[in-house]
Short mmCIF file of the C-alpha atoms (twelve columns), coordinates in Angstrom:
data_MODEL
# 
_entry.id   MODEL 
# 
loop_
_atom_site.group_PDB 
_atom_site.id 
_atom_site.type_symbol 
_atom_site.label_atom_id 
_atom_site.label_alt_id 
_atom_site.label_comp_id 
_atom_site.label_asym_id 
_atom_site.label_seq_id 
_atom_site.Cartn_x 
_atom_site.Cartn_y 
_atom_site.Cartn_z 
_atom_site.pdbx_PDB_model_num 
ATOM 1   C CA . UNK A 1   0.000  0.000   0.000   1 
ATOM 2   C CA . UNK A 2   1.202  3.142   -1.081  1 
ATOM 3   C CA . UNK A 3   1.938  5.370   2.267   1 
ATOM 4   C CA . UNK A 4   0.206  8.580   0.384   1 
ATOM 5   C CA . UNK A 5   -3.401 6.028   0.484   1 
ATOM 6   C CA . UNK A 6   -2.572 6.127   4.160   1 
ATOM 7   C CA . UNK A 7   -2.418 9.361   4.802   1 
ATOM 8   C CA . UNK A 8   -5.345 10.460  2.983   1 
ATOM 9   C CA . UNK A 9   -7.345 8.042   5.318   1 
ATOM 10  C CA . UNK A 10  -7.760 11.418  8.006   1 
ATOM 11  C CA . UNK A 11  -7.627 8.422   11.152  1 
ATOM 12  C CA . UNK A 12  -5.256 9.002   13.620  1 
ATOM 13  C CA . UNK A 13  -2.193 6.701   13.072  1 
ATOM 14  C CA . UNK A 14  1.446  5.984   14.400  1 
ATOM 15  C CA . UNK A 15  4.609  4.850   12.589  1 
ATOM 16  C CA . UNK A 16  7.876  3.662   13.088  1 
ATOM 17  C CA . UNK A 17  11.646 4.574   11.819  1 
ATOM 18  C CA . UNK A 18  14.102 1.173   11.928  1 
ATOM 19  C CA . UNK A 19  17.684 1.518   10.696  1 
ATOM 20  C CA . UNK A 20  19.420 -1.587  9.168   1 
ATOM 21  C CA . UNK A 21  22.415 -3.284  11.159  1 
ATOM 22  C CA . UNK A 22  26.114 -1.536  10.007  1 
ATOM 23  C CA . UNK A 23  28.057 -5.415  10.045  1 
ATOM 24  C CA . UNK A 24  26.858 -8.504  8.948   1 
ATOM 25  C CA . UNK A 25  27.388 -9.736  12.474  1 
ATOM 26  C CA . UNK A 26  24.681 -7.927  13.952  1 
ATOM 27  C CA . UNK A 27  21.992 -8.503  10.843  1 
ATOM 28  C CA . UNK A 28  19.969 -11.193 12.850  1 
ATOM 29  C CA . UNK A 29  19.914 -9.281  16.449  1 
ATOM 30  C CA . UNK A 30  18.712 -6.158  14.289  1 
ATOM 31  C CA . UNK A 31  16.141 -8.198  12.020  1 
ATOM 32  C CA . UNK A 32  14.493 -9.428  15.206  1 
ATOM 33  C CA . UNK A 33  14.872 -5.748  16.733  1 
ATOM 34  C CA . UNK A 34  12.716 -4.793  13.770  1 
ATOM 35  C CA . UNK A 35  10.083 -7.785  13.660  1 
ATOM 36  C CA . UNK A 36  9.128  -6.938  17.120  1 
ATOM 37  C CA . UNK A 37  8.048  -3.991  16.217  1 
ATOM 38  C CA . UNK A 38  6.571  -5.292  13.284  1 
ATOM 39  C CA . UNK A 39  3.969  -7.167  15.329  1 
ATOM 40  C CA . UNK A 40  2.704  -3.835  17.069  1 
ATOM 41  C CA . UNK A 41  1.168  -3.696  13.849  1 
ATOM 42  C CA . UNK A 42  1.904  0.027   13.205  1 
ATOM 43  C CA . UNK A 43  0.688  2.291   9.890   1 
ATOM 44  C CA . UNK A 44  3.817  1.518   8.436   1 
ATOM 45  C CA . UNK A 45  7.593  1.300   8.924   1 
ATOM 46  C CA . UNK A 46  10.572 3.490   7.634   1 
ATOM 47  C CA . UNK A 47  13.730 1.846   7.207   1 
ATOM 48  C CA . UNK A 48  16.956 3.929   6.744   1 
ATOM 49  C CA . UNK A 49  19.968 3.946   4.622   1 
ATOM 50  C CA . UNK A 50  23.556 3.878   5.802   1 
ATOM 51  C CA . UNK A 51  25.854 6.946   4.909   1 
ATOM 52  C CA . UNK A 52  26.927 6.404   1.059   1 
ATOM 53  C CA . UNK A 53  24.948 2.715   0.736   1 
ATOM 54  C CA . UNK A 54  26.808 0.805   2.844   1 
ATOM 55  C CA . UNK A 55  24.196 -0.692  4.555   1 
ATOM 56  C CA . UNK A 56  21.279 -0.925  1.222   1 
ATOM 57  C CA . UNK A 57  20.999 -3.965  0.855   1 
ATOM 58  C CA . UNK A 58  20.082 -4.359  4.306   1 
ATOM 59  C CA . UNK A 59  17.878 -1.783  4.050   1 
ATOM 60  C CA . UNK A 60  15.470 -3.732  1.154   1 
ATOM 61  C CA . UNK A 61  16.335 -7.097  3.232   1 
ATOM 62  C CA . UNK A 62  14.513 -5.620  6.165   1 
ATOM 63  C CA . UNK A 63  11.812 -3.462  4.374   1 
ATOM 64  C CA . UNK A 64  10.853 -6.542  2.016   1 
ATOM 65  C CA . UNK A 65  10.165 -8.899  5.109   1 
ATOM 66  C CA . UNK A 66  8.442  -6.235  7.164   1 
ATOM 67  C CA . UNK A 67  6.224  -5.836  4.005   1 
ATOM 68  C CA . UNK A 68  5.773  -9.748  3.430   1 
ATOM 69  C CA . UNK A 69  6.065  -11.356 6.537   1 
ATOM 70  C CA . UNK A 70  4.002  -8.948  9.027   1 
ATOM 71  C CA . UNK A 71  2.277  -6.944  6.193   1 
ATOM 72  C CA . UNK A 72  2.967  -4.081  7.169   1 
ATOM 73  C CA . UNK A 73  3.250  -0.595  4.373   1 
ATOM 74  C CA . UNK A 74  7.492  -0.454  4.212   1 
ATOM 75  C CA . UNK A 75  9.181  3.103   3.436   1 
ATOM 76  C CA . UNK A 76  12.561 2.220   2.002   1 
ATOM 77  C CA . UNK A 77  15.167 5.131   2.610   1 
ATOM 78  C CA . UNK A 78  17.723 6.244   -0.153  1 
ATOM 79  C CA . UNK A 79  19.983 9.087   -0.365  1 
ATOM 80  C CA . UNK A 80  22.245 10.067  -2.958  1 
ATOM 81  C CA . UNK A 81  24.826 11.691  -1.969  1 
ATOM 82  C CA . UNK A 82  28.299 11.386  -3.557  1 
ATOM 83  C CA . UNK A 83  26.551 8.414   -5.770  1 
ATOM 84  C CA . UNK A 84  27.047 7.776   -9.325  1 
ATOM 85  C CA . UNK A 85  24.557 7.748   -11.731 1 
ATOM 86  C CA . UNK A 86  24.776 3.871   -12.077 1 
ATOM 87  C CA . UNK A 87  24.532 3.552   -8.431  1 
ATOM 88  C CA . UNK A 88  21.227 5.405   -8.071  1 
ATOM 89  C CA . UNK A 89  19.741 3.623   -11.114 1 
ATOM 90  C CA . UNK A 90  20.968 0.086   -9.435  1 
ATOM 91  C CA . UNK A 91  19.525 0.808   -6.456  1 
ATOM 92  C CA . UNK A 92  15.824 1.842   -7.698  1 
ATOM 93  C CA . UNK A 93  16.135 -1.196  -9.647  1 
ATOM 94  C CA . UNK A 94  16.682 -3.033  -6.270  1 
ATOM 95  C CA . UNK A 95  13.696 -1.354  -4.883  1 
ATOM 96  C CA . UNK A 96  11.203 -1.991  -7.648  1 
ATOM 97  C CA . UNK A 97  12.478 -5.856  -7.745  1 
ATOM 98  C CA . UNK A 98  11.657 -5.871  -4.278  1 
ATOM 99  C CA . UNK A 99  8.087  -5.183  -4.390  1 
ATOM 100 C CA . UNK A 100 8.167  -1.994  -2.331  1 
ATOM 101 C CA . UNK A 101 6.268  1.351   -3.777  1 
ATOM 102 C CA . UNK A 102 7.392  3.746   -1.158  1 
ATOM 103 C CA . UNK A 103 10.539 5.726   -1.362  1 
ATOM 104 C CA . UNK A 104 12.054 7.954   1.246   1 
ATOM 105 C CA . UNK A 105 14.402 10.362  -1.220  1 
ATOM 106 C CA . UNK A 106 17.186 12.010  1.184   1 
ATOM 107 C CA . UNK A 107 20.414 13.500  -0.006  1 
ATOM 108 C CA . UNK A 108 22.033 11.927  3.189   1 
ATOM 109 C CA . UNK A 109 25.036 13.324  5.151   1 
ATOM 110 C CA . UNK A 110 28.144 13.618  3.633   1 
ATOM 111 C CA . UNK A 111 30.737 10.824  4.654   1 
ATOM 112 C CA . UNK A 112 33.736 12.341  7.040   1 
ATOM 113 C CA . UNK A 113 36.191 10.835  4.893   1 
ATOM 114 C CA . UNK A 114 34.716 13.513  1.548   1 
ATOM 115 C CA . UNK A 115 33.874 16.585  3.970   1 
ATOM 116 C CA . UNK A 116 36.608 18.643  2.173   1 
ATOM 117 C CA . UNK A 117 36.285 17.284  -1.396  1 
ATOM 118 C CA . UNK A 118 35.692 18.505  -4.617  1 
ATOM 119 C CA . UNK A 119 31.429 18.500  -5.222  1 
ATOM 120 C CA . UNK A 120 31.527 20.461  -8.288  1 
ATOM 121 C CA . UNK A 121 31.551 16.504  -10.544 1 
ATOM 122 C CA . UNK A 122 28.778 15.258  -8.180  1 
ATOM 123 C CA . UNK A 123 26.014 13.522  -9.755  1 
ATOM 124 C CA . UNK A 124 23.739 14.710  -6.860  1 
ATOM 125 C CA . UNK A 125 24.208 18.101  -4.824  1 
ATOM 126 C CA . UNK A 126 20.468 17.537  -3.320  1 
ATOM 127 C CA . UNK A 127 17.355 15.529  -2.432  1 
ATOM 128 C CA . UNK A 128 15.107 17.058  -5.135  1 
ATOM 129 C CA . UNK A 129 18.161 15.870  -8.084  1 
ATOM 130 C CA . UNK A 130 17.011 12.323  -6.605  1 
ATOM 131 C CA . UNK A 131 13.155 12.577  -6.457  1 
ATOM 132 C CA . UNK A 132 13.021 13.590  -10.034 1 
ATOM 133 C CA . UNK A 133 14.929 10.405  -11.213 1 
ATOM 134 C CA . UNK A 134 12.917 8.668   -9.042  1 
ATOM 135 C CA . UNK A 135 9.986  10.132  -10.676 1 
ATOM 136 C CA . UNK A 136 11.354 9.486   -13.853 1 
ATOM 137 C CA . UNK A 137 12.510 5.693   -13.284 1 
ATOM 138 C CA . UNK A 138 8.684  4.709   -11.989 1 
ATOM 139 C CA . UNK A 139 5.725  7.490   -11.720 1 
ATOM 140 C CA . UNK A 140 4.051  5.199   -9.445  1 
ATOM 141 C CA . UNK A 141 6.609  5.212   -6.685  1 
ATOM 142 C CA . UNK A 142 4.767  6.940   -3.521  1 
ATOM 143 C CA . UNK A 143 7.670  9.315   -2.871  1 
ATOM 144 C CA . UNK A 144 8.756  11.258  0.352   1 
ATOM 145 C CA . UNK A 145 10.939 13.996  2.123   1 
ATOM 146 C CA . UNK A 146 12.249 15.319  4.732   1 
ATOM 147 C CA . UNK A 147 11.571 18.663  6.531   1 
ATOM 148 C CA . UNK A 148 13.018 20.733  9.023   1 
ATOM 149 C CA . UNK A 149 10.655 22.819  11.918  1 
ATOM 150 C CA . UNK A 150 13.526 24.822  12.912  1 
ATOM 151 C CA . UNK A 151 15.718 25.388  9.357   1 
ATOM 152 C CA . UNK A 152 17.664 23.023  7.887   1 
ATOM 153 C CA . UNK A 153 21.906 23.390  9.129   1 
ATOM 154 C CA . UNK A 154 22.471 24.275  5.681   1 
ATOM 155 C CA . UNK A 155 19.806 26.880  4.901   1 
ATOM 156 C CA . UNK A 156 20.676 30.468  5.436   1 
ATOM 157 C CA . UNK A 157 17.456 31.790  6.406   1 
ATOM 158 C CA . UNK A 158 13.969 29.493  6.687   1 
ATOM 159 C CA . UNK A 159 12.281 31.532  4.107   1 
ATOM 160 C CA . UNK A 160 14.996 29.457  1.615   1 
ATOM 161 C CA . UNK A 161 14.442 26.824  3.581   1 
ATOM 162 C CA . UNK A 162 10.806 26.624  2.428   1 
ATOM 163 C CA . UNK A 163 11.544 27.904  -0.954  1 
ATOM 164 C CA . UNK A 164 13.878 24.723  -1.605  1 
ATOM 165 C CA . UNK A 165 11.100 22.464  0.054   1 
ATOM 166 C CA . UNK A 166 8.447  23.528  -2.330  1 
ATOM 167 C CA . UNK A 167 10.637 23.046  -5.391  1 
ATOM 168 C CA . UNK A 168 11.398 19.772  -3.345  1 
ATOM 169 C CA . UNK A 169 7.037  18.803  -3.579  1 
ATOM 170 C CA . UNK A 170 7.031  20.218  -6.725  1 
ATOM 171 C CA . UNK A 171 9.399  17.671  -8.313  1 
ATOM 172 C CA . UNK A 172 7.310  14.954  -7.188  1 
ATOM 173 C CA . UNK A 173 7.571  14.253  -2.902  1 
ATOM 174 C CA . UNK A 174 3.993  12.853  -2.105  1 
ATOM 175 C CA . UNK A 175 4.567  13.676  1.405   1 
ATOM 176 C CA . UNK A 176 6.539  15.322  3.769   1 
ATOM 177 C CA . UNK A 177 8.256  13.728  7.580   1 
ATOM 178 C CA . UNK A 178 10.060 16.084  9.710   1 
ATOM 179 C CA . UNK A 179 12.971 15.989  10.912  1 
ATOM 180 C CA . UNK A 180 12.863 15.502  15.081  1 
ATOM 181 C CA . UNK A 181 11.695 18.217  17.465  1 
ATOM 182 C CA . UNK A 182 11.060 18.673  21.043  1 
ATOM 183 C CA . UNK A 183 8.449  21.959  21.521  1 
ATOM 184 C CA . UNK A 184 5.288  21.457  19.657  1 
ATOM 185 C CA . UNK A 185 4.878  24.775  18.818  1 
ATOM 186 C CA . UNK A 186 7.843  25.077  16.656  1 
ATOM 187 C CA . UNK A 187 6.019  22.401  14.279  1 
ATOM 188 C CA . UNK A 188 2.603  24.490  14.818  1 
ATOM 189 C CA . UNK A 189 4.665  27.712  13.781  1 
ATOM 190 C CA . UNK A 190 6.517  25.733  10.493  1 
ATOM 191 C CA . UNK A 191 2.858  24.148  9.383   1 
ATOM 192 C CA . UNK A 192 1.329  28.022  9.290   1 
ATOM 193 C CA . UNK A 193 4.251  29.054  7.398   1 
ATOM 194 C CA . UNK A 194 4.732  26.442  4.380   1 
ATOM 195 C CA . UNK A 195 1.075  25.699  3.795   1 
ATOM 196 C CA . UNK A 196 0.800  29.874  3.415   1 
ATOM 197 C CA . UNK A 197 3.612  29.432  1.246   1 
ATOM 198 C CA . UNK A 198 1.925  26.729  -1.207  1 
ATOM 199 C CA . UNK A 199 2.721  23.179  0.261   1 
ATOM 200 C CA . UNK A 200 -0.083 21.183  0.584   1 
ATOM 201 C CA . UNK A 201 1.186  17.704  0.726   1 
ATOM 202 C CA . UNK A 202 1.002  15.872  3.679   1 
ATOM 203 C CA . UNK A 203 3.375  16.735  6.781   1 
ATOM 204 C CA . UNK A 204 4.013  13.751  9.163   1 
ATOM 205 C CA . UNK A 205 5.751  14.738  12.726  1 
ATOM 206 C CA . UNK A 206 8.852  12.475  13.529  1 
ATOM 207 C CA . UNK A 207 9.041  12.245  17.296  1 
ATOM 208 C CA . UNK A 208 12.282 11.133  18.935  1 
ATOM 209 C CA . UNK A 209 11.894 9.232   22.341  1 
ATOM 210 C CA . UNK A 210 15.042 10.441  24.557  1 
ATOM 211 C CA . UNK A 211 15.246 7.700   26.867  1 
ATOM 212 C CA . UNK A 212 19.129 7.719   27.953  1 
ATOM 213 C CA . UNK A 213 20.493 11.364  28.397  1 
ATOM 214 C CA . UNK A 214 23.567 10.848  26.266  1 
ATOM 215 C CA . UNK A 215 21.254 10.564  23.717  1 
ATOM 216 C CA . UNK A 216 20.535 14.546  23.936  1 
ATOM 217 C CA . UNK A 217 23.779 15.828  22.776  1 
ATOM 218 C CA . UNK A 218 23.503 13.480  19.796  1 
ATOM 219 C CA . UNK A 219 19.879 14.865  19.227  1 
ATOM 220 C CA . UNK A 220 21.507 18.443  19.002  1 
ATOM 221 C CA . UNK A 221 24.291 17.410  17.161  1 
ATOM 222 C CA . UNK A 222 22.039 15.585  13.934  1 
ATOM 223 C CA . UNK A 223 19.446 18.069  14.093  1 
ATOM 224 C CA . UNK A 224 20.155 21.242  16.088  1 
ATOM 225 C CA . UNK A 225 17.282 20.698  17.574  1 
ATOM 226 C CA . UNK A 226 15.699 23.361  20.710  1 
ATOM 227 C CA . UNK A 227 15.223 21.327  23.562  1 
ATOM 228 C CA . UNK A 228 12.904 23.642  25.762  1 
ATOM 229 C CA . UNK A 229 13.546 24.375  29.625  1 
ATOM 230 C CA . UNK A 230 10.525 21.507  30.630  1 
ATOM 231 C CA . UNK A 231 12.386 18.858  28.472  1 
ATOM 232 C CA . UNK A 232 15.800 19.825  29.931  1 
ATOM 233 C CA . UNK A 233 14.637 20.198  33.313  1 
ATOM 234 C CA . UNK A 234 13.855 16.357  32.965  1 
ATOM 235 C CA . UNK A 235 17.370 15.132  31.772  1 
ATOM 236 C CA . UNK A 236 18.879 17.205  34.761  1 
ATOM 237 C CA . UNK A 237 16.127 15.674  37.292  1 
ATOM 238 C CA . UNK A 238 16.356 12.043  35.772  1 
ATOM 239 C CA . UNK A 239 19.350 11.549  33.314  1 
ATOM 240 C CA . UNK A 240 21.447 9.877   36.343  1 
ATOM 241 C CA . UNK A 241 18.763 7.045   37.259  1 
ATOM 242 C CA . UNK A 242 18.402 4.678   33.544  1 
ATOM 243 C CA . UNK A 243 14.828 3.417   34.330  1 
ATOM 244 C CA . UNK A 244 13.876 6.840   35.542  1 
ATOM 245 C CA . UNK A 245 15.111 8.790   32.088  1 
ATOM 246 C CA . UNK A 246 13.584 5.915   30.059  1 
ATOM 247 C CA . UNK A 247 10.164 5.935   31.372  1 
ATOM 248 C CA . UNK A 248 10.292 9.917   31.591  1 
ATOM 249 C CA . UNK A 249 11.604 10.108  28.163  1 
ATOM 250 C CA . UNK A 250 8.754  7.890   26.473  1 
ATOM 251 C CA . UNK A 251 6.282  9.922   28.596  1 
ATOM 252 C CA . UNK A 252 7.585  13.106  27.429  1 
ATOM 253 C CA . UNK A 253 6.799  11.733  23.555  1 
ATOM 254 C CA . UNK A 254 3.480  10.430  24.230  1 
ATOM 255 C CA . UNK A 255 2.877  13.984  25.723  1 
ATOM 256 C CA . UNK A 256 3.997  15.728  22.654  1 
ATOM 257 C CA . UNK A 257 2.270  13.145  20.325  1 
ATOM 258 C CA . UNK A 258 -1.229 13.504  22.378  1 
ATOM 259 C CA . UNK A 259 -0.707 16.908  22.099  1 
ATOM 260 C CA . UNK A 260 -0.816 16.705  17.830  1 
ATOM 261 C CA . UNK A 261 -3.339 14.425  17.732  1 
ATOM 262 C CA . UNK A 262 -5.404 17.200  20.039  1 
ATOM 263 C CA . UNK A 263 -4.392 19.669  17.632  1 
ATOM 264 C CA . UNK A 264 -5.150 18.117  14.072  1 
ATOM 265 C CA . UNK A 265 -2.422 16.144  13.231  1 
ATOM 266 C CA . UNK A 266 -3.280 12.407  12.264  1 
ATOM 267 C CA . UNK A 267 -0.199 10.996  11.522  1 
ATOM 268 C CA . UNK A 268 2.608  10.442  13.505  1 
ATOM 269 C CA . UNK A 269 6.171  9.449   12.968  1 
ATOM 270 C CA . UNK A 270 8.376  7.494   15.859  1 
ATOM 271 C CA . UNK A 271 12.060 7.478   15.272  1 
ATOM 272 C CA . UNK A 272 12.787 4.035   17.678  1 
ATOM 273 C CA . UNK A 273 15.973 3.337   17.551  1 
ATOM 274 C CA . UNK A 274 15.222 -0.195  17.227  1 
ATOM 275 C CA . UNK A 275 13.949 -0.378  20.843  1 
ATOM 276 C CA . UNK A 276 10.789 -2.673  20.369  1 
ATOM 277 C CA . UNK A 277 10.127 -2.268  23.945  1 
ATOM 278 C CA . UNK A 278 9.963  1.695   23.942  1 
ATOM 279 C CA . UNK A 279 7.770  1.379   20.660  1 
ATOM 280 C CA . UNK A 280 5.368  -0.735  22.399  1 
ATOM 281 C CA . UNK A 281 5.075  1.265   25.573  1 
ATOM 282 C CA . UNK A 282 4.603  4.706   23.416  1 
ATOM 283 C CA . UNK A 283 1.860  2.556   21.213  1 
ATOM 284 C CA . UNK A 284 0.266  1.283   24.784  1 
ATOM 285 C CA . UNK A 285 -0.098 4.809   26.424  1 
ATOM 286 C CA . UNK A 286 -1.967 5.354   23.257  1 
ATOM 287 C CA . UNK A 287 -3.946 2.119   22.794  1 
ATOM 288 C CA . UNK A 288 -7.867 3.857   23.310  1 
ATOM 289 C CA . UNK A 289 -6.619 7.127   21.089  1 
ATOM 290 C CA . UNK A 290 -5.376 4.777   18.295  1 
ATOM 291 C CA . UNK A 291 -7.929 2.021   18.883  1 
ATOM 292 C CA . UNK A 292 -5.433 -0.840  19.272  1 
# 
């Protein structure tokens, strides 16, 4: 099922982000990380794509038996950055062989070992260069991107930001998932300012659960996220007890996903760091709301 069908249902829903093991050592301890959360039966599940494709054909191995196995919609990630041509077109090829019609088109973070390089013989400089080939290989791919609340680190100004992101839709993203935030109103403030600007598709929130505090400086560091006074006050009050951050952490995210569904949002993104058991206390606290 193509994720757009999903979202045009207007019933309040919850997803789930999985990333794909790094070593072929830790594929089966990841796989099962993944099933487990397969079973919570969730709208559908994301699955992400290492830095420069190392990981990819974990990525399909995982999103293929998610799809097959516990039938659930699968969102295959693919970036393209510092790819070849042949690469990309490979890789699609991969995807369409593999039965799965969503796409999640990212440029992806530039490996540490080409930070300094030369970009200007790049086949891809951004995400949109990547959803138009994707558009190209297969018009029926169900296509998304990625948005930032706050601005994206490489944006000047948000105003650009936006600008970029509508060419982005324009291309041919279906939909739209955020990157992760921690003050509701930031989203509230971002959803005011690109739908006046044009963009219609559908925005789904991505919600990070912070359950260990060194988590938080990692947070910052991907995303530059602004964690608000309330949501540091709790990683000073409970960061030094483990069971104490963890269960304040997924009740901070259930707060802030209550919170959208109480405001209009239907669908909701959960980056889970392939913690089954956080997933399924976060889907719990919001068993009656969800009807599950």
């Amino acid at each position: 099922m193509k994720i757009i069908d999903l979202l045009q249902k207007n019933t309040m829903m919850l997803s789930f982000e999985v990333f794909p093991p790094k070593t072929e050592s830790s594929f089966e301890s990841v796989r099962e990380a993944t099933e487990e959360i397969a079973k919570l039966h969730p709208s559908f599940m994301s699955v992400t794509y290492g830095a420069g494709g190392g990981t990819s054909r974990y990525t399909l191995d995982i999103a293929k038996r998610i799809k097959e196995k516990h039938g659930v919609p699968s969102l295959a990630h693919l970036t393209c950055v510092s790819s070849t041509k042949e690469t990309v077109k490979e890789r699609i090829d991969q995807i369409r062989r593999a039965g799965i019609c969503n796409v999640m088109a990212l440029r992806g973070d530039i490996p540490a070992e080409l930070a300094g390089a030369d970009r200007s013989t790049w086949n891809y400089h951004y995400a949109i260069d990547l959803v138009r080939e994707l558009k190209e290989a297969n018009p029926d791919f169900c296509i998304g991107g990625a948005c930032y609340p706050e601005i994206h680190p490489e944006s000047a100004n948000q105003k650009e930001d936006i600008r970029r992101l509508r060419e982005k839709v324009e291309a041919g993203c279906d939909f739209l998932t955020t990157q992760m935030f921690f003050d509701n109103n930031l989203l509230y403030n971002f959803l005011y300012k690109i739908r006046e600007a044009g963009i219609t598709v559908p925005i789904i929130p991505g919600i990070m659960p912070i359950t260990n505090a060194n988590q938080v400086a990692r947070a910052i560091q991907l995303s530059g996220s602004f964690m608000p006074q309330r949501f540091k006050s709790l990683v000073d009050r409970f960061g030094g007890d483990s069971a104490a951050m963890k269960q304040a952490g997924i009740a901070y995210a259930t707060d802030q996903i209550i919170d959208l569904y109480a405001n209009g949002i239907y669908n909701v993104h959960v980056y889970s760091m392939n913690k089954p058991d956080v997933a399924e206390k976060i889907q719990s606290n919001l068993s009656d709301i969800l009807g599950k």
